[in-house]
C-alpha positions as a printed NumPy array, in Angstrom:
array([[101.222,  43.293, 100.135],
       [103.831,  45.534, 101.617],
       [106.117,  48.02 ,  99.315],
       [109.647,  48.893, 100.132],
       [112.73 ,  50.48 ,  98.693],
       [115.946,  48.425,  98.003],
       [119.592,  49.682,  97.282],
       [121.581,  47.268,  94.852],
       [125.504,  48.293,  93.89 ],
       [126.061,  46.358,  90.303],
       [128.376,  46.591,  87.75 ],
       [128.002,  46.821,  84.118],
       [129.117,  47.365,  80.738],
       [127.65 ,  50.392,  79.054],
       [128.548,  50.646,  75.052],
       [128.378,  54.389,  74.449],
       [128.278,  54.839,  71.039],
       [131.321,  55.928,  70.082],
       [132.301,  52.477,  71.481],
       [129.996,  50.555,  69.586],
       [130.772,  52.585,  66.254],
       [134.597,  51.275,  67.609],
       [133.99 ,  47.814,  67.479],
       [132.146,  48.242,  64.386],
       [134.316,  49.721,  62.201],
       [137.255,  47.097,  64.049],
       [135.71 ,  44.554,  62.33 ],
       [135.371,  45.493,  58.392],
       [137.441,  44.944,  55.655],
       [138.932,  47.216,  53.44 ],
       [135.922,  47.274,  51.214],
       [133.212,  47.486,  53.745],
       [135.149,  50.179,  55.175],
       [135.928,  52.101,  51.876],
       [131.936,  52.099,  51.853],
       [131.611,  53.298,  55.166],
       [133.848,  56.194,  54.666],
       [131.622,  56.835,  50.991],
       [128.796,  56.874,  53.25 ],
       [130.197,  59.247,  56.017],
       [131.434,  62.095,  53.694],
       [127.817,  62.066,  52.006],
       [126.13 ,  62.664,  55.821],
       [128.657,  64.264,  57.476],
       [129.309,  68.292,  56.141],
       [132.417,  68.511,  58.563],
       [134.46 ,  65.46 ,  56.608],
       [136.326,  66.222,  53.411],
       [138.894,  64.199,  51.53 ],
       [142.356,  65.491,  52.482],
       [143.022,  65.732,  48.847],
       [141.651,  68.736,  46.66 ],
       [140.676,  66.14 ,  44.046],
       [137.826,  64.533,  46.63 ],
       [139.422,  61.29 ,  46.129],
       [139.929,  59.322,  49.145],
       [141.289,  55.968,  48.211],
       [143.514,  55.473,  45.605],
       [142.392,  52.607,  43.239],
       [145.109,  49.552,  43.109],
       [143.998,  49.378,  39.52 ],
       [145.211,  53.059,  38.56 ],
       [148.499,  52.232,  40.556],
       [149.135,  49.069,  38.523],
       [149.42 ,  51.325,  35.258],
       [153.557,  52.816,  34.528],
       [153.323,  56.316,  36.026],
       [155.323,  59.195,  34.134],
       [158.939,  59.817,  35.481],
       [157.415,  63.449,  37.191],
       [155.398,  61.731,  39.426],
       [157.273,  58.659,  39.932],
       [160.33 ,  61.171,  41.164],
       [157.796,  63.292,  43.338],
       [156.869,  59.57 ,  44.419],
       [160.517,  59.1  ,  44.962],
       [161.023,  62.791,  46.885],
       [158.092,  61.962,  49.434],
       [159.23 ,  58.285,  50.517],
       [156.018,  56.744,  48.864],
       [155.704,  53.496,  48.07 ],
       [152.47 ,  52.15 ,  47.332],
       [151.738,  48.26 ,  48.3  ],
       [151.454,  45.73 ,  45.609],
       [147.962,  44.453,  45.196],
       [147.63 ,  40.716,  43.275],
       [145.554,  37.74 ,  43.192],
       [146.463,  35.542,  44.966],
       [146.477,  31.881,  43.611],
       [144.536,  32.321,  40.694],
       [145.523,  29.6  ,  38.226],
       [144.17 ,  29.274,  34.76 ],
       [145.875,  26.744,  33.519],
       [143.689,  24.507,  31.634],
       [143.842,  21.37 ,  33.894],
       [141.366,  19.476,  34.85 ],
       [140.532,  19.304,  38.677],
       [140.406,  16.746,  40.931],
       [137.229,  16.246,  41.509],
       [135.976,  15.879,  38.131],
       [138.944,  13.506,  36.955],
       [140.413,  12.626,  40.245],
       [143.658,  14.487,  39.435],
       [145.854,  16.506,  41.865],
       [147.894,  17.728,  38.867],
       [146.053,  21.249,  40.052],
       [144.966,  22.51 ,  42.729],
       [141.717,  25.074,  42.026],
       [141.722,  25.078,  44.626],
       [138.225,  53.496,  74.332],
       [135.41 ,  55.255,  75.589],
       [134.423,  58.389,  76.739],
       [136.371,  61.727,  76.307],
       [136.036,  65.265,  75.593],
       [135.742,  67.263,  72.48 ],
       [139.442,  68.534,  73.495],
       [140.804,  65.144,  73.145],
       [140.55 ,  66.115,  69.139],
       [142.779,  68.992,  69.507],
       [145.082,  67.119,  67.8  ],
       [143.522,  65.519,  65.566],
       [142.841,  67.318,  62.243],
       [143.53 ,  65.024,  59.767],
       [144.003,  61.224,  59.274],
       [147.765,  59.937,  58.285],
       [147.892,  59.855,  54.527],
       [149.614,  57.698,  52.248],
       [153.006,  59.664,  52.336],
       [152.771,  59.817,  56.545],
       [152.137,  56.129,  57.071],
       [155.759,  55.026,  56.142],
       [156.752,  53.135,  52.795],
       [154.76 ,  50.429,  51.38 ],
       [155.133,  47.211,  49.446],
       [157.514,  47.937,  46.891],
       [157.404,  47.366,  42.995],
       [154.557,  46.441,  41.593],
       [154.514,  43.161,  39.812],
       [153.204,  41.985,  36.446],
       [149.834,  40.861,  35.867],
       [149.557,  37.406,  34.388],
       [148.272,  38.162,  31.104],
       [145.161,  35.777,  31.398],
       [144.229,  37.946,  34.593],
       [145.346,  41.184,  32.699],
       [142.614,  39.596,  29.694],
       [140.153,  39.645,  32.573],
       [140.368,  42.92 ,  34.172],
       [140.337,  44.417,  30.745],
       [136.982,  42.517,  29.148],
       [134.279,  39.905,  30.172],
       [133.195,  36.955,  28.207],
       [130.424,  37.943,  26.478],
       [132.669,  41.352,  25.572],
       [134.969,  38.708,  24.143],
       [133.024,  36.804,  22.273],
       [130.634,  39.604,  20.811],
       [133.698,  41.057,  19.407],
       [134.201,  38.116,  17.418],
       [130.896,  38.131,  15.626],
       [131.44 ,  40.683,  12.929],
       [134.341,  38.64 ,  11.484],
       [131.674,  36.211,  10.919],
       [130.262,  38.046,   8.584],
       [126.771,  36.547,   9.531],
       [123.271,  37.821,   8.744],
       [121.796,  40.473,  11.253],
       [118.859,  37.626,  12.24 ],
       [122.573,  34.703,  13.018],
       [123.977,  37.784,  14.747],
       [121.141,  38.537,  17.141],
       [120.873,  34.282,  17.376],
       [124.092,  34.223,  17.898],
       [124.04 ,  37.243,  20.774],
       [121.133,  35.517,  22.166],
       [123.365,  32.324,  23.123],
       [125.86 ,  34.522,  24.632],
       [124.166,  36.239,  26.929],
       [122.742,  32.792,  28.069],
       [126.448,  31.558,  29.028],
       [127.255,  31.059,  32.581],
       [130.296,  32.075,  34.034],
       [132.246,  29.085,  33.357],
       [131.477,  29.717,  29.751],
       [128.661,  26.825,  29.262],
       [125.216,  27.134,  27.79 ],
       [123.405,  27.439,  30.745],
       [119.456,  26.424,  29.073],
       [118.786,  24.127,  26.707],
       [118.225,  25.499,  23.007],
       [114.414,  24.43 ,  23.536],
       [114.168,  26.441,  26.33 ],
       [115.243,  29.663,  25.097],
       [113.254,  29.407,  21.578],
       [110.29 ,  28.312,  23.912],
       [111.437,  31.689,  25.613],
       [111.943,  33.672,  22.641],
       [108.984,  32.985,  20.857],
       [105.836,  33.982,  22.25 ],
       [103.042,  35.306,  19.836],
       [105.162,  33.739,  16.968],
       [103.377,  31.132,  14.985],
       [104.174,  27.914,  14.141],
       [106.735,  28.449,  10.988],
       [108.416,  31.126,  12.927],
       [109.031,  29.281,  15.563],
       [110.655,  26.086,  13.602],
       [112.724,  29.153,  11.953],
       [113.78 ,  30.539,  15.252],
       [115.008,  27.225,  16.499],
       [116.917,  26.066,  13.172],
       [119.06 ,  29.887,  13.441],
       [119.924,  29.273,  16.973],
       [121.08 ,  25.485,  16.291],
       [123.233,  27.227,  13.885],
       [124.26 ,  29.849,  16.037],
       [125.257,  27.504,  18.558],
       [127.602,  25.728,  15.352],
       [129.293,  29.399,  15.48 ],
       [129.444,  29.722,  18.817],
       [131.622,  26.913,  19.418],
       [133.822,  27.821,  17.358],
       [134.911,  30.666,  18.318],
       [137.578,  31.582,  21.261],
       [137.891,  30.344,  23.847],
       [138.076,  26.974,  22.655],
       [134.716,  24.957,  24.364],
       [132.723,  27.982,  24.656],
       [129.051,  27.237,  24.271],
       [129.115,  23.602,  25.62 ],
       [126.459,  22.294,  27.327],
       [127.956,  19.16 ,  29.336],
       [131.476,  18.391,  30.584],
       [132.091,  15.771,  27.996],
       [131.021,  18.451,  25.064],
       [133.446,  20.741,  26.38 ],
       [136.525,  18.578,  26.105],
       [135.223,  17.216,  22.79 ],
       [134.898,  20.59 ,  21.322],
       [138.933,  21.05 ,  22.345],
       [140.03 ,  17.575,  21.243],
       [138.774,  17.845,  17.666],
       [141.322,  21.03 ,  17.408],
       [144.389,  18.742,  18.311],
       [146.442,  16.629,  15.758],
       [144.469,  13.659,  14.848],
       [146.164,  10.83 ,  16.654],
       [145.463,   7.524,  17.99 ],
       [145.945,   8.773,  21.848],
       [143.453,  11.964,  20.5  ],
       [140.802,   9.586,  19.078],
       [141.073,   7.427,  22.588],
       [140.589,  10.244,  24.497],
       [137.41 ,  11.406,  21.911],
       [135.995,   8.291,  23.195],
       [136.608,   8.201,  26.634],
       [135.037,  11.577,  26.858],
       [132.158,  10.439,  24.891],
       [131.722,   7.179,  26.592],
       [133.938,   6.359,  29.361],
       [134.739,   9.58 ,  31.773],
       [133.135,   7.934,  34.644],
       [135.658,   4.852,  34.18 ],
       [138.265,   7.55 ,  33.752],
       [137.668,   9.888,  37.145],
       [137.744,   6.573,  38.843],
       [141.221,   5.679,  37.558],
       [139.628,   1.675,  36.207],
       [142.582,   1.323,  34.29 ],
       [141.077,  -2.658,  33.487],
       [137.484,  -1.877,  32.643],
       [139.01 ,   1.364,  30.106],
       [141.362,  -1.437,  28.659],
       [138.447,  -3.968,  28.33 ],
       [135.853,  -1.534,  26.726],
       [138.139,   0.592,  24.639],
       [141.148,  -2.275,  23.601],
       [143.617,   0.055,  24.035],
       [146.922,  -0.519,  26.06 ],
       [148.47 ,   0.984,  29.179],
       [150.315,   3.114,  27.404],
       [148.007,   4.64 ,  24.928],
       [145.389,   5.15 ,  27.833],
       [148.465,   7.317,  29.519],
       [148.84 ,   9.549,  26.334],
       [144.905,   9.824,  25.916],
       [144.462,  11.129,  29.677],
       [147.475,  13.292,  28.966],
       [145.384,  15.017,  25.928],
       [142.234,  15.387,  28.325],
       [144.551,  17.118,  31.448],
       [145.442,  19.319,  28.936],
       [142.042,  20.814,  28.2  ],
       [140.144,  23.739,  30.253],
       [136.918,  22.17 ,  31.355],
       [135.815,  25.709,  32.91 ],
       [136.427,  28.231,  29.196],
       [135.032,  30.992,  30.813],
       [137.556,  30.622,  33.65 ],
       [140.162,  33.096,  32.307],
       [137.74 ,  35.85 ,  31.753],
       [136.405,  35.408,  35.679],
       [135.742,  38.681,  37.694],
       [139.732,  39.26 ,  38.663],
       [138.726,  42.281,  40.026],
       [136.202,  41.247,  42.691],
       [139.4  ,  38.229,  43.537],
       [141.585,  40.39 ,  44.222],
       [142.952,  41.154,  47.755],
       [143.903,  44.294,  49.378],
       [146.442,  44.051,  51.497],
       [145.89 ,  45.87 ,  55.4  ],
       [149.456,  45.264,  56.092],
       [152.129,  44.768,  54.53 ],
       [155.806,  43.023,  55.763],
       [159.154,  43.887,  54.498],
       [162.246,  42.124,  55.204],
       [164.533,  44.608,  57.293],
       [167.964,  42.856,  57.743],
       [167.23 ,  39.943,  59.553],
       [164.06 ,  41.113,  61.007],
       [160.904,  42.27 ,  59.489],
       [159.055,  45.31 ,  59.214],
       [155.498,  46.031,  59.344],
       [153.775,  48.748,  57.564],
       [150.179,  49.903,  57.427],
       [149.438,  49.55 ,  53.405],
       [148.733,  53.284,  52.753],
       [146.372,  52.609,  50.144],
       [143.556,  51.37 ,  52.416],
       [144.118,  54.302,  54.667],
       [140.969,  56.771,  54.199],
       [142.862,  60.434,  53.723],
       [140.096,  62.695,  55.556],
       [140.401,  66.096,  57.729],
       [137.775,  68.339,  59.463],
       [136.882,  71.537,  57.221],
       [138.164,  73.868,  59.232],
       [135.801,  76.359,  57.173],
       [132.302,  74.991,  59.194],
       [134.129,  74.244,  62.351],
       [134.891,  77.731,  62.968],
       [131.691,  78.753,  62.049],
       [129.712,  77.081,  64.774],
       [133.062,  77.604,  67.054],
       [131.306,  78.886,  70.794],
       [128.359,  76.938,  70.062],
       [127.4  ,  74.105,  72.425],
       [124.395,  71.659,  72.139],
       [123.677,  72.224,  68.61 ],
       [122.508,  69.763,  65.991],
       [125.898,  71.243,  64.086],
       [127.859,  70.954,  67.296],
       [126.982,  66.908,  67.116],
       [127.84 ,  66.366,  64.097],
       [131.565,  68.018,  64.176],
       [131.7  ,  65.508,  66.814],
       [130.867,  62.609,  65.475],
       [133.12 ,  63.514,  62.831],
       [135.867,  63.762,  65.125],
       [134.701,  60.36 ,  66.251],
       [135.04 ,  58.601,  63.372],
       [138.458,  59.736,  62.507],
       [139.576,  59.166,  66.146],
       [137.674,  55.48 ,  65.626],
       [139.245,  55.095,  61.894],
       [142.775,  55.837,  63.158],
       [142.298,  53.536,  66.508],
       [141.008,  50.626,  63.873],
       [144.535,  51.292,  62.128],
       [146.531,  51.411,  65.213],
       [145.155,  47.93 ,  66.767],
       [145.817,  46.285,  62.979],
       [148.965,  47.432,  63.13 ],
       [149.919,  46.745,  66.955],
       [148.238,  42.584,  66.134],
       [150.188,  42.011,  62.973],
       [153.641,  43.284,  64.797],
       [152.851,  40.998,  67.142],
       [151.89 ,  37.787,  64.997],
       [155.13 ,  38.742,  62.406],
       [157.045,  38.433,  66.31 ],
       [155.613,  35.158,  66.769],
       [156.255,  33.709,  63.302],
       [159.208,  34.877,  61.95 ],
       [160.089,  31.444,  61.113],
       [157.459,  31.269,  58.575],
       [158.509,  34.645,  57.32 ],
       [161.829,  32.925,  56.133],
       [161.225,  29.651,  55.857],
       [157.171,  29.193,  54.799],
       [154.175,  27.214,  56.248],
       [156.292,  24.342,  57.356],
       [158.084,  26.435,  59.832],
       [154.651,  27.231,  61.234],
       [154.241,  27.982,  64.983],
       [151.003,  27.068,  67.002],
       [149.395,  30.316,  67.793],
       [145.797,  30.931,  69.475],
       [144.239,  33.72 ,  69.79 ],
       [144.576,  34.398,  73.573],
       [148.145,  34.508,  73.007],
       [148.239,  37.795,  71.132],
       [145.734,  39.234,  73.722],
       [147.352,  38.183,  76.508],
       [150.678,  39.754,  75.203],
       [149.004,  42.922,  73.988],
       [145.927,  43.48 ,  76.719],
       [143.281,  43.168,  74.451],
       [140.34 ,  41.511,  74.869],
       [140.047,  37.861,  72.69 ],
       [137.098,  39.063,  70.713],
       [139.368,  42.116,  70.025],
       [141.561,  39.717,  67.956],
       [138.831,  37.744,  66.25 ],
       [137.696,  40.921,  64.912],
       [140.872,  42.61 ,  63.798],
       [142.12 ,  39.297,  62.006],
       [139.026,  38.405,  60.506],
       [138.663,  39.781,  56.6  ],
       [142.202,  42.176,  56.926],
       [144.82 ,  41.102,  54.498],
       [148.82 ,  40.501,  54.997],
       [151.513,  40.816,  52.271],
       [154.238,  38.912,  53.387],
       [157.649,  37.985,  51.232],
       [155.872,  33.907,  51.328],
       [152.707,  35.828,  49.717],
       [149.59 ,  37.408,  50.942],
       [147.592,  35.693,  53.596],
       [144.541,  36.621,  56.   ],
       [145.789,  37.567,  59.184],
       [144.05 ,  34.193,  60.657],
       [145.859,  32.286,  59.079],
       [148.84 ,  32.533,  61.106],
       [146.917,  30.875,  63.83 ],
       [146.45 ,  27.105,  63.865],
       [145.945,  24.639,  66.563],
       [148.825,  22.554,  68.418],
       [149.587,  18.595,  67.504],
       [151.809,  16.389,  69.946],
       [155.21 ,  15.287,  69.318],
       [157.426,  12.657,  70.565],
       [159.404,  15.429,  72.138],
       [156.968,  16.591,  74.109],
       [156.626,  19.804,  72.38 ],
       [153.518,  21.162,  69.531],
       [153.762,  21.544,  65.554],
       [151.26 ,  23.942,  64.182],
       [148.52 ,  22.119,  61.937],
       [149.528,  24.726,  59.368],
       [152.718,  23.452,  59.285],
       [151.412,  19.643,  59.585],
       [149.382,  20.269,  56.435],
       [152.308,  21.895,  54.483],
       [154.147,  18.463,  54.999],
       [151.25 ,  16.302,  53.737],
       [150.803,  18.496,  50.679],
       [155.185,  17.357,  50.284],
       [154.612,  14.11 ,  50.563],
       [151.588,  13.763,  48.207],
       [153.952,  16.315,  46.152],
       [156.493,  13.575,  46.101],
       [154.847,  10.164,  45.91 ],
       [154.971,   7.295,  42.799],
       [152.24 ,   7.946,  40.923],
       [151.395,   4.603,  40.225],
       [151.645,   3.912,  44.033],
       [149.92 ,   6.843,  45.651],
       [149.696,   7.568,  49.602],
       [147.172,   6.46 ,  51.559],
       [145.74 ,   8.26 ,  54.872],
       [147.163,   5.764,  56.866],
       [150.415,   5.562,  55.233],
       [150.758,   9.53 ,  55.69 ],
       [149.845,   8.914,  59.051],
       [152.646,   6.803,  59.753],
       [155.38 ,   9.307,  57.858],
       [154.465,  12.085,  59.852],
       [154.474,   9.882,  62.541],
       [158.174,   8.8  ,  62.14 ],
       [158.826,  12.68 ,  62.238],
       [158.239,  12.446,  65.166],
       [154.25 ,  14.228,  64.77 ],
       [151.21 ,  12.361,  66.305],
       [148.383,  12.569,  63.616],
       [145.736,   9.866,  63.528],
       [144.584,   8.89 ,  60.154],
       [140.686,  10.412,  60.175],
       [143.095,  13.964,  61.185],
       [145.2  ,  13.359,  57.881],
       [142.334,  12.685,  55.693],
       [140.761,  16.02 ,  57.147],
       [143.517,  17.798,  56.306],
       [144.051,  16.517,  52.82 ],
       [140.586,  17.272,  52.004],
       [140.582,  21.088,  52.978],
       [144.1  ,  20.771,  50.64 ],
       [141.447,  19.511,  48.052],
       [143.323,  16.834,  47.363],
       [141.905,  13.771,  45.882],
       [142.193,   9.898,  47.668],
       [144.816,   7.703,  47.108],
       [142.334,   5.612,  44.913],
       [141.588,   8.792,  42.529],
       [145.556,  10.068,  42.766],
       [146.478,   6.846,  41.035],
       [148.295,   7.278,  37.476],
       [147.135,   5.112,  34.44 ]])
């Protein structure tokens, strides 16, 4: 066995760390940053909030509330404008969707450098440096106003002293709210949660116990919002039928909820007419009544805060172009203390030493992370500018490798800036990956976006006879006389990520 010495010349990647922390912090969202930062200024004794009030992001909440005319002027004197914040598609309308009644009436649908690269650096842009944001802020729907403000349980315990009800209904009554899920049904059975409730009782007691929460159950439902306290589907719409007009269509549609909602999802406009003997037209005015229920009560009172979306960017239109802002809000405000820094100043190699660097690091990282949002969503607003003026059926194929290519970046570099950051645009507020879709053939030879392909299905379906809906194939062959090659299994993929229902279940009574 004979040793020996070899030479080899190779090349390789090494992630320092300031790299990796890079790519890491490329990659979160607002949140997940916000957290990071949290986390950073707890560790790190060289970070401070650029603000003497310590705080570093300024809730969209507190913005949403009128300021006073002082500081909306000193707003006015220091050119900022703070980006509107909203939910985007959140629809509490009452409707029933389309998968439990087969109605599309609603959609619920760098690397290495020196310390002296910092020199510079001292503190991060604030709000008032990054350039004017998103303009007025708009009104809150006052169902998502009701739901930032108080949850359902809030909501319904403050209903129980107008009851008037004895302290052992009351706690009964509390019981069964805090066993509502968040679509505002009873999520046990009332067996379960005596069986639950009344350990060590005897057998008296526990008959009692399960005769005050059947009454407490009678209150419950009754109170607002209408269907609270259901346990099924079909109790739910009851619940809200018995408070309408009593009607023939209302007593129809009484039935077909107790009986018939199968037959009814399905759109069996014969076997409803043979088991109920009511006409066409009665049937029409019954389903009407049931589309106008909420079959989700607890919907309105959902988390609204947790739904809504923070903007990273946000586009303005400038003339006939657009511009593109960083939102300032989701800009950390930080700085060095230049207290401590010039107390270990001369001193190399030192635990306190490293850690003025890495927090130089992380603002230099934080205001890269900024920078390459900024530099992709310039680019994608350059790309689509139709869509900016005309919507998602002026949609442009787009791919990834196309913004890298155009501005040097590495692919993954893309996937992880548009991933999770958030674009206000005049058409709404959209993820930045959304402006990329994959290319379909036309007859011209040249691409339509899918984006745009699935705006124009979502048209049609908008516009067809009810009583004669679309088929797959049918769409197939209108977007086809557009002169856009979609085979039928493509259409019916699209139309189910538009959650919309099949041409059997879109079919009016």
């Amino acid at each position: 066995m004979r040793t020996s010495l070899q030479v080899r010349l190779s090349q390789h990647l090494a992630l320092t760390p300031q790299l990796q922390q890079s790519i890491r912090l490329l990659q979160l969202s607002t949140l997940e940053l916000h957290q990071e930062v949290e986390q950073m200024l707890e560790q790190n004794p060289f970070l401070e909030p650029e603000d003497d009030t310590g705080a570093v992001w300024e809730s969209s909440l507190e913005r949403a509330a009128p300021p006073d005319r002082t500081s909306e002027r000193e707003q006015q004197s220091q050119g900022d404008a703070a980006g509107d914040v909203g939910a985007e598609g959140q629809d509490a309308s009452g409707e029933l969707n389309a998968a439990e009644f087969g109605s599309t009436e609603r959609e619920d649908w760098a690397n290495g450098t020196e310390a002296d690269d910092f020199d510079g650096i001292r503190e991060l842009p604030s709000a008032s440096g990054a350039g004017a944001g998103a303009g007025g802020d708009d009104e809150l729907d006052p169902q998502e106003r009701r739901a930032l403000d108080i949850s359902l349980a809030d909501h319904l315990r403050g209903q129980i002293p107008g009851l008037r009800l004895s302290a052992e209904d009351a706690a009964a009554l509390m019981v069964l709210i805090e066993s509502l899920n968040e679509d505002g049904y009873l999520a046990d059975s009332l067996e379960d949660i005596a069986e639950s409730l009344s350990g060590g009782l005897d057998e008296d007691d526990a008959d009692d116990l399960r005769s005050r929460l059947r009454c407490a159950l009678h209150w419950l439902q009754r109170l607002d919002p209408p269907g609270v306290g259901a346990r099924s589907l079909s109790e739910c719409l009851t619940i809200q039928l018995r408070a309408s007009p009593v009607t023939p269509a209302r007593d129809l549609a009484l039935a077909l909820c107790a009986e018939h909602l199968d037959l009814l999802a399905r759109r069996d406009v014969k076997r409803l007419m043979a088991a109920t003997g009511a006409d066409e037209a009665l049937l029409r005015q019954a389903q009407a009544l049931i589309l106008a229920c909420e079959p989700k009560p607890g919907r309105p009172f959902a988390d609204a805060q947790s739904q809504i979306v923070v903007p990273d960017v946000v586009v303005q239109r400038s003339g006939r172009n657009f511009k593109v802002l960083l939102n300032p809000d989701v800009m950390p405000r930080l700085r060095i203390n230049d207290l401590y820094a010039a107390a270990i100043r001369g001193q190399r190699g030192g635990p306190m030493s490293a850690r003025l660097q890495e927090a130089r690091w992380f603002m230099k990282n934080i205001q890269q992370r900024f920078d390459t949002i900024l530099r992709v969503s310039q680019a994608i607003v350059e790309r689509q500018k139709a869509f900016f003026t005309h919507g998602e059926i002026a949609m442009k194929p787009l791919v990834l490798r196309e913004i890298a290519d155009e501005l040097g970046l590495h692919e993954s570099t893309i996937s992880r800036v548009t991933t999770a950051k958030y674009m206000t645009t005049p058409q709404g507020t959209f993820e930045l990956k959304y402006f990329f879709g994959s290319s379909l053939n036309t007859e011209t030879g040249g691409n339509a976006s899918s984006t745009a392909v699935r705006a124009l299905i979502r048209q049609m379906v908008a516009a067809e006879d009810p009583k004669k809906p679309l088929s797959d194939s049918t769409l197939s062959d209108m977007l086809e006389e557009q002169g856009i090659q979609v085979a039928r299994r493509t259409v019916a993929k699209y139309r189910e990520a538009l959650k919309i229902a099949p041409a059997n279940l879109r079919k009016a009574i």
